[in-house]
HTML snippet that shows the backbone in 3Dmol.js (N, CA, C, O; Angstrom):
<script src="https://3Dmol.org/build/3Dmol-min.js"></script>
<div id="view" style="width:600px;height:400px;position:relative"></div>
<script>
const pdb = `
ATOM      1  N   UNK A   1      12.812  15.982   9.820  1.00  0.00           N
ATOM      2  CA  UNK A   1      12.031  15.552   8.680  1.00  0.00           C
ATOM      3  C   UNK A   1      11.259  14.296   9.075  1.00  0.00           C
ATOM      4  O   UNK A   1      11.668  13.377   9.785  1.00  0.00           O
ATOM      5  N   UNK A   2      10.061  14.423   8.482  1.00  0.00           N
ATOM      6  CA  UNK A   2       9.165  13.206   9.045  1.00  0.00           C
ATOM      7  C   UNK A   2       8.547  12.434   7.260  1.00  0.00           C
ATOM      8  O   UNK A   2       8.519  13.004   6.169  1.00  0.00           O
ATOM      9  N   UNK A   3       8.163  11.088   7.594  1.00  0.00           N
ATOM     10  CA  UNK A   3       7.655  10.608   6.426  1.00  0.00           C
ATOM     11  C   UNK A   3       6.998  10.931   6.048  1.00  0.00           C
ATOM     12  O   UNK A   3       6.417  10.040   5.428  1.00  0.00           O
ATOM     13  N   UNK A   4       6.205  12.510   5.882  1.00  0.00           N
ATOM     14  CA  UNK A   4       5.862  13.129   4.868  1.00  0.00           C
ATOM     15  C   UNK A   4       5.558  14.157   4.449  1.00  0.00           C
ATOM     16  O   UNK A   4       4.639  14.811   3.956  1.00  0.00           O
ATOM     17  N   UNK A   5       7.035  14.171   4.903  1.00  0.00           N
ATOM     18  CA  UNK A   5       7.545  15.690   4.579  1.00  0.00           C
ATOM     19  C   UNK A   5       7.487  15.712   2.804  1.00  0.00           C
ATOM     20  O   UNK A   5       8.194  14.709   2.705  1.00  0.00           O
ATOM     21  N   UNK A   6       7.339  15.896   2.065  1.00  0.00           N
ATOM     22  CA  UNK A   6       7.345  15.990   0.538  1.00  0.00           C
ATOM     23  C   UNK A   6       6.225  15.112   0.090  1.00  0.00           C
ATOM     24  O   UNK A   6       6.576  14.474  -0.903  1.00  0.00           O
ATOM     25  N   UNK A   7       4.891  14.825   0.498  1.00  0.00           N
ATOM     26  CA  UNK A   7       4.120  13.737  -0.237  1.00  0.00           C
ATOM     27  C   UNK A   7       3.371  14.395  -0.525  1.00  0.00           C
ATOM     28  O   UNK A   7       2.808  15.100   0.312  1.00  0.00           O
ATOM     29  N   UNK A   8       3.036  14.433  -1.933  1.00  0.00           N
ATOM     30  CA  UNK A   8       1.634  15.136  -2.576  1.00  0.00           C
ATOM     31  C   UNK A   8       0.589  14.001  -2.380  1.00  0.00           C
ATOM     32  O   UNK A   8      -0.311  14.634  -1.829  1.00  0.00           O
ATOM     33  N   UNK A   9       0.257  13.048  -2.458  1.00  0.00           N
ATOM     34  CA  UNK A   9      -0.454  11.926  -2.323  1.00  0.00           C
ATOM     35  C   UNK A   9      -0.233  10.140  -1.299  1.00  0.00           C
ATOM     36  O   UNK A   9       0.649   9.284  -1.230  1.00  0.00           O
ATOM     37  N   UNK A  10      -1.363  10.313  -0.794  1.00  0.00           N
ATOM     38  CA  UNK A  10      -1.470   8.542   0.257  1.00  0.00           C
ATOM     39  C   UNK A  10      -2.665   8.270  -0.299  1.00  0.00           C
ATOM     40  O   UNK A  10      -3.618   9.049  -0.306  1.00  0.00           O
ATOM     41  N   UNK A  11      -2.646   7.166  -0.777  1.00  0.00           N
ATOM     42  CA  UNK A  11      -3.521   5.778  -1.150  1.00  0.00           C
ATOM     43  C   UNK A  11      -3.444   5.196   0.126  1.00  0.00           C
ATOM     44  O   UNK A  11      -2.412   4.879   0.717  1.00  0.00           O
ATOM     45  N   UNK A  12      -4.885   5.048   0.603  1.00  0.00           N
ATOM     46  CA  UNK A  12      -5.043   4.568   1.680  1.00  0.00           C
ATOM     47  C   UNK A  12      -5.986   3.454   1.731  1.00  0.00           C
ATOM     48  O   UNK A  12      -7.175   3.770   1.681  1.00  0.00           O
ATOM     49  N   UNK A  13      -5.568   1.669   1.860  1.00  0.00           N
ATOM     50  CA  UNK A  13      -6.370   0.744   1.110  1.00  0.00           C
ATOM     51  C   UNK A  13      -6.317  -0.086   2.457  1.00  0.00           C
ATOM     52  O   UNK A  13      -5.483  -0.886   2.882  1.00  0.00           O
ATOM     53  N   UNK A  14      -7.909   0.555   3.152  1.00  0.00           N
ATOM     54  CA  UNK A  14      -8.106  -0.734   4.231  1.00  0.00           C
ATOM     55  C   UNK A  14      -8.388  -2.161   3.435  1.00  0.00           C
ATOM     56  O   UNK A  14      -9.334  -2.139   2.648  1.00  0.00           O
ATOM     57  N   UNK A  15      -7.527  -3.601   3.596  1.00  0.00           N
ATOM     58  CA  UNK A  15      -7.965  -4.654   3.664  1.00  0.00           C
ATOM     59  C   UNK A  15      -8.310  -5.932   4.487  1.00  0.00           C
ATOM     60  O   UNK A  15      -7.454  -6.341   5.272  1.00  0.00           O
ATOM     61  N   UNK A  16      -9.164  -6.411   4.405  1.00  0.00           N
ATOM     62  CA  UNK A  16      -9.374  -7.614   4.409  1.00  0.00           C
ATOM     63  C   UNK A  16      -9.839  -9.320   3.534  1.00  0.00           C
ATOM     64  O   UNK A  16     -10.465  -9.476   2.485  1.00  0.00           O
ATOM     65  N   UNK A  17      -9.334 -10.202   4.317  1.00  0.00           N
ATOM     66  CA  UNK A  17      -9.705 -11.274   3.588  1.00  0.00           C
ATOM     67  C   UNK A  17      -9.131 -11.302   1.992  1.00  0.00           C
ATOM     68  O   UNK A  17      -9.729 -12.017   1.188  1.00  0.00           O
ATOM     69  N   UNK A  18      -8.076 -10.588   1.595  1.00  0.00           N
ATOM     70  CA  UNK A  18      -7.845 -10.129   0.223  1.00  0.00           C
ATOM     71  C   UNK A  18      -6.460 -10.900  -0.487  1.00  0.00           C
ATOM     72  O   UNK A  18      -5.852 -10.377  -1.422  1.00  0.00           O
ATOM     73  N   UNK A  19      -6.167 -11.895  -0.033  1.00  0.00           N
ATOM     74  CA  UNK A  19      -5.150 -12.404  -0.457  1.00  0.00           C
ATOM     75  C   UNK A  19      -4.641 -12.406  -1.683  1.00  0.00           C
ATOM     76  O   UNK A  19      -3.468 -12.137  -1.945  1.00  0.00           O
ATOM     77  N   UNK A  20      -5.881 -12.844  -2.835  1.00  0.00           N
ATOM     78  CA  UNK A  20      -5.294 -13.342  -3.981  1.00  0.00           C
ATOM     79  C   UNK A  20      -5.602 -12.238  -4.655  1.00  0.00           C
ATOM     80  O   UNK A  20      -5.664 -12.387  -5.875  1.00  0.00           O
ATOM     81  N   UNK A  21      -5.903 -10.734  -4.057  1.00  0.00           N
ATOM     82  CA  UNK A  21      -5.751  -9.718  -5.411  1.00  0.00           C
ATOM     83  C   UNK A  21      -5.329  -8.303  -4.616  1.00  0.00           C
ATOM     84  O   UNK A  21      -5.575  -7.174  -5.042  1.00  0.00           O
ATOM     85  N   UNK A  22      -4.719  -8.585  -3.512  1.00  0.00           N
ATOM     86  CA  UNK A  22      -4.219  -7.440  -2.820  1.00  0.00           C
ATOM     87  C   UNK A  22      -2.993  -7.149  -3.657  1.00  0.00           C
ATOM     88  O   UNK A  22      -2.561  -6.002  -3.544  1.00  0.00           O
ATOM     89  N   UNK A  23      -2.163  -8.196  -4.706  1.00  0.00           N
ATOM     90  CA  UNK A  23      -0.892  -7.425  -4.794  1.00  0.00           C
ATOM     91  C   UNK A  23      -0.982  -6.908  -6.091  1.00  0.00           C
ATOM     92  O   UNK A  23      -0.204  -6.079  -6.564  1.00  0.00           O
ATOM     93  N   UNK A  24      -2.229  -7.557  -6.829  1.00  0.00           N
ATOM     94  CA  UNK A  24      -2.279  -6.707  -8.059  1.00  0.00           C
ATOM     95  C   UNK A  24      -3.260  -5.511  -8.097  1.00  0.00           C
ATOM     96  O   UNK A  24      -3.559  -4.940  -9.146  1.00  0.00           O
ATOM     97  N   UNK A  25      -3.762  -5.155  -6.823  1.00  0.00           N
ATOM     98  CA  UNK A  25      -4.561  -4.495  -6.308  1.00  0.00           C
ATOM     99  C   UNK A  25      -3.020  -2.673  -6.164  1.00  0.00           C
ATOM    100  O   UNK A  25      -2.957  -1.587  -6.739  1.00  0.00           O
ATOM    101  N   UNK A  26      -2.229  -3.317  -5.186  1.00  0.00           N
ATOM    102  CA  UNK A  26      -1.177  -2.361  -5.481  1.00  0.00           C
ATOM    103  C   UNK A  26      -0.453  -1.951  -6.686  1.00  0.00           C
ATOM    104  O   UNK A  26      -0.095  -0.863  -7.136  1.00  0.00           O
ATOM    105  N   UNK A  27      -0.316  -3.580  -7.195  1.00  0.00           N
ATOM    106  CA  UNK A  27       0.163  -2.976  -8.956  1.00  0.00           C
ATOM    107  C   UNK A  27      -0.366  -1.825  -9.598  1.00  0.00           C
ATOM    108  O   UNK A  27       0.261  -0.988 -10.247  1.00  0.00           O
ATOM    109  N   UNK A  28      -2.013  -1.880  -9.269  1.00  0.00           N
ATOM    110  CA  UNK A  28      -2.693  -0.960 -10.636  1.00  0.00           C
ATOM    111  C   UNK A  28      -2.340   0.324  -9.939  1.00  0.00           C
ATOM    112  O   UNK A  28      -1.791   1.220 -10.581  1.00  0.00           O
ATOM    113  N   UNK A  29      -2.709   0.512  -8.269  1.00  0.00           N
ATOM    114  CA  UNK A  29      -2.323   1.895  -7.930  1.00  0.00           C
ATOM    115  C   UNK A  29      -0.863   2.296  -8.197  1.00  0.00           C
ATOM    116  O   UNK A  29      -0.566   3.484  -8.071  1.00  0.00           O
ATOM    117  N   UNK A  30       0.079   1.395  -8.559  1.00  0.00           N
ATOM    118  CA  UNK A  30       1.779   1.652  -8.330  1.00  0.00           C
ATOM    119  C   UNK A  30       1.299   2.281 -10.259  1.00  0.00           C
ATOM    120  O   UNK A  30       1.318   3.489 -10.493  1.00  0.00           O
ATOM    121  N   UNK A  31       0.999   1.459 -11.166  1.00  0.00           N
ATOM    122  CA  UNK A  31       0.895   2.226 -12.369  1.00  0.00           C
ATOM    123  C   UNK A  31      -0.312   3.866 -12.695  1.00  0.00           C
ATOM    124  O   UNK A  31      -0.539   4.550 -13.693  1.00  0.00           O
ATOM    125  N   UNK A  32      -0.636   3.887 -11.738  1.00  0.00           N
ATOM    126  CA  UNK A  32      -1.757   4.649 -12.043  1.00  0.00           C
ATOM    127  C   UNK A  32      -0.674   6.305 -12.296  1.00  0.00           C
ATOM    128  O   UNK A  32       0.363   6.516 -11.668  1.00  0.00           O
ATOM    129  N   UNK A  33      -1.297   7.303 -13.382  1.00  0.00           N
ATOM    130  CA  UNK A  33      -0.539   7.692 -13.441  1.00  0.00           C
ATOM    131  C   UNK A  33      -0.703   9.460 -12.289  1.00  0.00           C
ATOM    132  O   UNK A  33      -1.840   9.712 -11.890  1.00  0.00           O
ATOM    133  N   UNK A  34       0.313  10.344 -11.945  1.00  0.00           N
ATOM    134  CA  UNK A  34       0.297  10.784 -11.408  1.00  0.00           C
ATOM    135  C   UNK A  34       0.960  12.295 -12.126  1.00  0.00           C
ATOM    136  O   UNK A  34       1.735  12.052 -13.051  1.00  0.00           O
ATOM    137  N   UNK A  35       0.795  13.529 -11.881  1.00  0.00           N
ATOM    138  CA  UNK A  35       1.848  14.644 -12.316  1.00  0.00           C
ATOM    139  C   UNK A  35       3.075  14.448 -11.889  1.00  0.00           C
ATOM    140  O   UNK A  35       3.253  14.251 -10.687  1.00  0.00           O
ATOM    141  N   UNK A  36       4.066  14.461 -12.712  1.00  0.00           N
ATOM    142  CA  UNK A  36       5.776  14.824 -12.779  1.00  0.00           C
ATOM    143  C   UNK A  36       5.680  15.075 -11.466  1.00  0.00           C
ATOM    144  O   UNK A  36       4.701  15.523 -10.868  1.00  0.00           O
ATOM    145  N   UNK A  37       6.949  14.708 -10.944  1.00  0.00           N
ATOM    146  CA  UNK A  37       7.423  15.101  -9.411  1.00  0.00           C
ATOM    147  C   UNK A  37       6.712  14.528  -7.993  1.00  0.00           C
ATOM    148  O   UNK A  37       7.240  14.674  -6.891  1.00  0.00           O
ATOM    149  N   UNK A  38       5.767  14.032  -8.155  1.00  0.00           N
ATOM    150  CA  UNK A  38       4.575  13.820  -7.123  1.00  0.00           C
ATOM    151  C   UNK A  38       5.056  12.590  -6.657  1.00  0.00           C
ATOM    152  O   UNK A  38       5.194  11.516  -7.243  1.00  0.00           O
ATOM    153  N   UNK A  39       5.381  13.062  -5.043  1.00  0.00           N
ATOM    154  CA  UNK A  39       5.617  11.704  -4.082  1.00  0.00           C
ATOM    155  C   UNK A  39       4.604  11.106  -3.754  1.00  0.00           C
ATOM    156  O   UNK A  39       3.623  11.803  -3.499  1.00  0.00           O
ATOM    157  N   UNK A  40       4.495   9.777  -3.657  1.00  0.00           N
ATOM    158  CA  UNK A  40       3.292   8.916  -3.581  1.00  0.00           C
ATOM    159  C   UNK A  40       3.406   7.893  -2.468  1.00  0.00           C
ATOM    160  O   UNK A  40       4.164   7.025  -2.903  1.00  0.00           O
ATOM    161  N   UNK A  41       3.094   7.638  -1.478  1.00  0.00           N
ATOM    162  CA  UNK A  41       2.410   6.316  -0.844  1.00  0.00           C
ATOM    163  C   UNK A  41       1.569   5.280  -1.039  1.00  0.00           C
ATOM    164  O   UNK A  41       0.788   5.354  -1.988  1.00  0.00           O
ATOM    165  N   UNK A  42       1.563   4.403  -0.396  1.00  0.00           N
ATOM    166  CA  UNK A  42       0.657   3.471  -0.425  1.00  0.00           C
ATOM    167  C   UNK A  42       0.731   3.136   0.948  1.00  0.00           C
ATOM    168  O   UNK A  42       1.780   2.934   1.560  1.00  0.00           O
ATOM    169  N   UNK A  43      -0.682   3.073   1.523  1.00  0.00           N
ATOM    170  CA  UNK A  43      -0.480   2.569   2.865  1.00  0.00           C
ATOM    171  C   UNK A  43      -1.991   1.599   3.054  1.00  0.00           C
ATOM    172  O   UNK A  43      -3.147   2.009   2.954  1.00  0.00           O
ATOM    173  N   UNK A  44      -1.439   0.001   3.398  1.00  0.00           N
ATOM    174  CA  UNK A  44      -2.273  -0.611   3.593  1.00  0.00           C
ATOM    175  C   UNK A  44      -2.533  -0.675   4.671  1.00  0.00           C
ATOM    176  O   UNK A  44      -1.636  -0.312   5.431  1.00  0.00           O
ATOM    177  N   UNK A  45      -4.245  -1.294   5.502  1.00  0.00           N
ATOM    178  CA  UNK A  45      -4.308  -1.168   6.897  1.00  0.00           C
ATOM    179  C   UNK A  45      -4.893  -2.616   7.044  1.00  0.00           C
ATOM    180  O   UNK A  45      -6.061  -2.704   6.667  1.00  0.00           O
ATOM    181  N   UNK A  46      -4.484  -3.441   7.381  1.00  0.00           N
ATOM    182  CA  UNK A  46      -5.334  -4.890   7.340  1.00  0.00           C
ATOM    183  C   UNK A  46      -6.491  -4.748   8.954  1.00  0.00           C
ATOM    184  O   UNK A  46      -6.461  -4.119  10.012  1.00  0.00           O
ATOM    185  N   UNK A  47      -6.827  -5.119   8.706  1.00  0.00           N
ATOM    186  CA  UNK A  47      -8.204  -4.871   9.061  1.00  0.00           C
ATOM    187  C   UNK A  47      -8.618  -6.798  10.370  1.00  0.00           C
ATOM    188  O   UNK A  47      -9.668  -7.218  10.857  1.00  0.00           O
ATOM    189  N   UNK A  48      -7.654  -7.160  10.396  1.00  0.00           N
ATOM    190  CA  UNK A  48      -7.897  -8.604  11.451  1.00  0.00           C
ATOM    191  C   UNK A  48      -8.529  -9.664  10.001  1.00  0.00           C
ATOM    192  O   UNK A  48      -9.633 -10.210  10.009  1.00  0.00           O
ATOM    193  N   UNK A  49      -7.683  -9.735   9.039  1.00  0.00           N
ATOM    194  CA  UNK A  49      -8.370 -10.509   8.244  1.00  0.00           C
ATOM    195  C   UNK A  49      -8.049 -11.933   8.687  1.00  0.00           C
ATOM    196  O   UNK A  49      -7.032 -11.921   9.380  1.00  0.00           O
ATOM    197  N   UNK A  50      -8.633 -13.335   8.506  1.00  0.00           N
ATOM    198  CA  UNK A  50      -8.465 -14.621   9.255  1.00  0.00           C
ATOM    199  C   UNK A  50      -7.934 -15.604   8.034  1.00  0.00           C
ATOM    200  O   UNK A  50      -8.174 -16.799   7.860  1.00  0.00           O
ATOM    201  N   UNK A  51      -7.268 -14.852   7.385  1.00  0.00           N
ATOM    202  CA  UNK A  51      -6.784 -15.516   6.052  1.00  0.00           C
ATOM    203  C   UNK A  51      -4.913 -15.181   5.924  1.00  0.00           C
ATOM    204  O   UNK A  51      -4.159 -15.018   6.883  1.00  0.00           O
ATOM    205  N   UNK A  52      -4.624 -15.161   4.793  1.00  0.00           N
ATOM    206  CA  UNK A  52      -3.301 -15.287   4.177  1.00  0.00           C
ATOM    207  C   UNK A  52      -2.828 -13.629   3.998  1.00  0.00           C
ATOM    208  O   UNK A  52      -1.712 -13.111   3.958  1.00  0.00           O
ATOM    209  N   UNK A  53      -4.083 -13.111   3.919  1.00  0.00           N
ATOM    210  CA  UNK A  53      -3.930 -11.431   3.613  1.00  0.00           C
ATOM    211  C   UNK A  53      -2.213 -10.757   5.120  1.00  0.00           C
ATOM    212  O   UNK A  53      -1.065 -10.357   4.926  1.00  0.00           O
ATOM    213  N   UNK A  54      -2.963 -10.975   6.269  1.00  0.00           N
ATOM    214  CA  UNK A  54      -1.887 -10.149   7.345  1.00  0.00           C
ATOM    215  C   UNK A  54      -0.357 -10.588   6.071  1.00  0.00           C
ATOM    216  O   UNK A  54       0.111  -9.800   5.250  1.00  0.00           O
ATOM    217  N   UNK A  55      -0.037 -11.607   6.239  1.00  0.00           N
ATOM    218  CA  UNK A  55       1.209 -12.338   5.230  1.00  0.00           C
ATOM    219  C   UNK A  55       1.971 -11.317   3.976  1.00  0.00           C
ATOM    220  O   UNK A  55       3.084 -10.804   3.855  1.00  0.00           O
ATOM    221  N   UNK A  56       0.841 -11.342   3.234  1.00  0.00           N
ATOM    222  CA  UNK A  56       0.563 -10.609   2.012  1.00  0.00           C
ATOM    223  C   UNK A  56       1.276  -9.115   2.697  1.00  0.00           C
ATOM    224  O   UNK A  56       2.460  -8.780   2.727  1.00  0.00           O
ATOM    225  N   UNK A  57       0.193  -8.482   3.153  1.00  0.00           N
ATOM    226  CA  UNK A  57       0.436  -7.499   3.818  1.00  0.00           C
ATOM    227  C   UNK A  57       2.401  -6.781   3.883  1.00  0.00           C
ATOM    228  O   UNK A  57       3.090  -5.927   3.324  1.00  0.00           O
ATOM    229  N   UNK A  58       2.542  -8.017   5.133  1.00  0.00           N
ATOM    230  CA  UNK A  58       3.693  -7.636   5.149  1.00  0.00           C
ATOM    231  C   UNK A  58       4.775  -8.324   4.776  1.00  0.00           C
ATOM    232  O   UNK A  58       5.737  -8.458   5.532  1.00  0.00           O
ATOM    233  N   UNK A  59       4.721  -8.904   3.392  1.00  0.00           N
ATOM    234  CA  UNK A  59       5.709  -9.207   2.326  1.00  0.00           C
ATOM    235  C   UNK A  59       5.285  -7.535   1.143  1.00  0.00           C
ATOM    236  O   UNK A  59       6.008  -7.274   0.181  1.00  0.00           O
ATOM    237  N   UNK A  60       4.270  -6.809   1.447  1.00  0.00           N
ATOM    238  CA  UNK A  60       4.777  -5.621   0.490  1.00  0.00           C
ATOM    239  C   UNK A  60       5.011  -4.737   0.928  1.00  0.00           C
ATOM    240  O   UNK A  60       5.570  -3.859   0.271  1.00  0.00           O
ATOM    241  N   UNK A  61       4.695  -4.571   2.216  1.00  0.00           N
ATOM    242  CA  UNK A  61       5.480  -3.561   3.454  1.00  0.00           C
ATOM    243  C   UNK A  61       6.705  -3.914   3.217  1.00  0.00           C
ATOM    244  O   UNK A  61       7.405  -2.919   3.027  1.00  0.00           O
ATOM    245  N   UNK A  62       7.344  -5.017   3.135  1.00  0.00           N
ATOM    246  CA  UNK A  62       8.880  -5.093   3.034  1.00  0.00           C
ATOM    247  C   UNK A  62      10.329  -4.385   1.986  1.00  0.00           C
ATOM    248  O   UNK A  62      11.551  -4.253   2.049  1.00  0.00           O
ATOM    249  N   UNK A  63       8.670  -3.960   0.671  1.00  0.00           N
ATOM    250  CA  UNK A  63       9.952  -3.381  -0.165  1.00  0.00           C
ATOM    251  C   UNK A  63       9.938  -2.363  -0.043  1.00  0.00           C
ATOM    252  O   UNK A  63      10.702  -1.722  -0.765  1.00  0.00           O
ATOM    253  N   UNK A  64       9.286  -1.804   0.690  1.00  0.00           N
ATOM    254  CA  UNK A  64       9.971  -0.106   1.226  1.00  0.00           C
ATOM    255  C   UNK A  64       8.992   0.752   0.340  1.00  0.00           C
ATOM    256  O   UNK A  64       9.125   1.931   0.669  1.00  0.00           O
ATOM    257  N   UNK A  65       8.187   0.626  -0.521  1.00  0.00           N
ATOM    258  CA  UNK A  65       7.327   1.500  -1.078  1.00  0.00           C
ATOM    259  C   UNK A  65       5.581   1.610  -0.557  1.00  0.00           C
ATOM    260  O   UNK A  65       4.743   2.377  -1.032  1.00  0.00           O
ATOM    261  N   UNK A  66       5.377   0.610   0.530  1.00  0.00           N
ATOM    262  CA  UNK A  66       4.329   0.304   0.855  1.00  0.00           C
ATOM    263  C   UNK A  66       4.267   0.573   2.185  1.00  0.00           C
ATOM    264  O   UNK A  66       4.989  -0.183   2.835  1.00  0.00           O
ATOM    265  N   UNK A  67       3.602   1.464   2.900  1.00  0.00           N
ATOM    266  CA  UNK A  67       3.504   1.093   4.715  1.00  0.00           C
ATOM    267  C   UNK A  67       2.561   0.249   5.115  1.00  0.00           C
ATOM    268  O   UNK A  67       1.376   0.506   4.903  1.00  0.00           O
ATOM    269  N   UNK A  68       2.892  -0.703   5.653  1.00  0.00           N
ATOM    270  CA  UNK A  68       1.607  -1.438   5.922  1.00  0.00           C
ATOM    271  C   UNK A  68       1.000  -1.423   7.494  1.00  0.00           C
ATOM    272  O   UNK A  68       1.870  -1.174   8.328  1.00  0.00           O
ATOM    273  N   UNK A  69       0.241  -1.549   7.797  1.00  0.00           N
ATOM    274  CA  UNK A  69       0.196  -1.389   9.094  1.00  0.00           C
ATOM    275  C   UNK A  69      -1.303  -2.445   9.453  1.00  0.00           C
ATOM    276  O   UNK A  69      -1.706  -2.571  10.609  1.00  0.00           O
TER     277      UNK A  69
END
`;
const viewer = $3Dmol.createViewer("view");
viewer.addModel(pdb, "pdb");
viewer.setStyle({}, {cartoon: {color: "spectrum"}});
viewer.zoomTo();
viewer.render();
</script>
């Protein structure tokens, strides 16, 4: 079994430079609504931003619902 094996949907959110609205940026996709049953991702890709964003990044990679890369 591989990580995505069962995913009906990936949100795929290249950022940069995005510090102060990357996490409510995930909020709205984490509420957005979806059909019953539907496995969901989020996968951010930071992009060499020269700010606070890489940080950001991977403090929401950390709770396990986000891949960040």
């Amino acid at each position: 079994m591989n990580a995505t094996d069962g995913l009906d949907l990936s949100v795929v959110m290249p950022v940069y430079n995005e510090p102060h609205t990357l996490s409510a940026s995930v909020a709205r996709v984490r509420k957005t609504n979806v059909a019953d049953g539907w496995r969901t991702q989020i996968i951010l890709v930071e992009d060499g931003s020269s700010d606070a964003t890489p940080g950001t990044v991977r403090e929401l990679g950390a709770r396990g619902d986000v891949i960040a890369l």
